[in-house]
N, C-alpha and C positions, 0 to 999 in steps of 0.2 A: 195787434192783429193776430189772431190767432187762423192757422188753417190746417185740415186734420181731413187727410182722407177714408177717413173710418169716424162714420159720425158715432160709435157708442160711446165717447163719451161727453157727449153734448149734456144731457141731462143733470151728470155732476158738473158739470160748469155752467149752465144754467143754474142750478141753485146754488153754488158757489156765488154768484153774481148777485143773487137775490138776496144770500147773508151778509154780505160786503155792499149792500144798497148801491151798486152798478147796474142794476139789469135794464133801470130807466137807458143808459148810457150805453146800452151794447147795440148793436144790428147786427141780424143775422142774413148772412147770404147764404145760397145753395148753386152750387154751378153742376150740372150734368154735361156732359157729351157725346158727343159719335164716337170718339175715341180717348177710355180712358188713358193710355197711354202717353199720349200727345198733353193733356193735362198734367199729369204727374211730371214731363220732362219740362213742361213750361214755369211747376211750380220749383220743383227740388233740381237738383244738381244730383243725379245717381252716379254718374261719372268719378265725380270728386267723391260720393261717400263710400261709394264701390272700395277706392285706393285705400281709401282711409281702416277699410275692413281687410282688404287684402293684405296691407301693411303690417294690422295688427296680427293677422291670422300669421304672416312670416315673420314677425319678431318673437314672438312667442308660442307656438307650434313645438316647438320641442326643445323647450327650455325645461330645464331640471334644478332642482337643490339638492344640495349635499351636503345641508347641516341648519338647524333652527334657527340659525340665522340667515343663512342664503335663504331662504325660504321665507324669512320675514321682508328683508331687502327683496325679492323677487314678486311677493306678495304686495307691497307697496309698488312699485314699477308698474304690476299688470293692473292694478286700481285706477292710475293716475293715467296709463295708455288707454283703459277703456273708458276712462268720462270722457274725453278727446273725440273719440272714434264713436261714440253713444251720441255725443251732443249732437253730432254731425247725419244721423239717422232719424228720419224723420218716422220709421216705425210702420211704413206704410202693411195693408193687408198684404196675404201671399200673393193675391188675384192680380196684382198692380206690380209683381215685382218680377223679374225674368226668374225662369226657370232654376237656373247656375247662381243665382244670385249669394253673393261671399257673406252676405251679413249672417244667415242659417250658421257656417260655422263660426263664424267669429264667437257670436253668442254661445255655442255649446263650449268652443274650447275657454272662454274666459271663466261660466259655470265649473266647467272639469276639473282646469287648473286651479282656479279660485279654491273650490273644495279640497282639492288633495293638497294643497301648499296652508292651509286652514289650522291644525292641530299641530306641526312646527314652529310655525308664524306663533301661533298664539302660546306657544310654550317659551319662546325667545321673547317673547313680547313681557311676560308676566315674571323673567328671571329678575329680571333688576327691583323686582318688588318686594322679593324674597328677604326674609332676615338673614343676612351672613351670617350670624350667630347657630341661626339650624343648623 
């Protein structure tokens, strides 16, 4: 079962289905309402992904390195907390999601951080490949 309040991308997964000779085997439902809202809370759990983003945004919000390797260790941690915190996000449109909604930062601070923890990570990463001899 798949369900996706944003049909764009129905199409690739229609012909996803069609390369993989499923599409005999798929049915497609469409449900509207009176209130999207009340949908969305019937499907997903915003509650529990809400925490799950708030969590990630106070674990890591103003963590720091202070060397190619805290930086590699620190880089692996915020990877492994955001597939968690991702899987748990169902991705919905803005229109469908509260105003204060924590996921907007969660996503920018793991971009930010990701990036700026990037070129230490990857310098500690590629030491041990080094010829001692240089």
């Amino acid at each position: 079962m798949w369900i996706a309040a944003d049909a764009g991308g129905v199409a690739a997964l229609k012909d996803l289905l069609r390369e993989q000779g499923l599409a005999p085997h798929a049915t497609w439902l469409v449900a509207r309402g009176e209130d999207d809202g009340e949908i969305v809370a019937r499907a997903w759990d915003l509650t529990a992904v809400r925490a799950a983003h708030e969590e990630f945004v106070g674990r890591f919000g103003a963590v720091r390195a202070d060397s190619d390797e805290a930086a590699f260790v620190l880089r692996t941690r915020l990877v492994h907390a955001w597939r968690g915190t991702f899987e748990r996000d169902p991705r919905l449109p803005r229109q469908l999601l509260p105003p204060d909604w924590p996921g907007f930062a969660s996503i920018k601070l793991f971009i930010d951080t990701w990036r700026g923890l990037r070129v230490p990570a990857d310098r500690h990463w590629r030491r041990p490949a080094r010829d001692p001899r240089a």
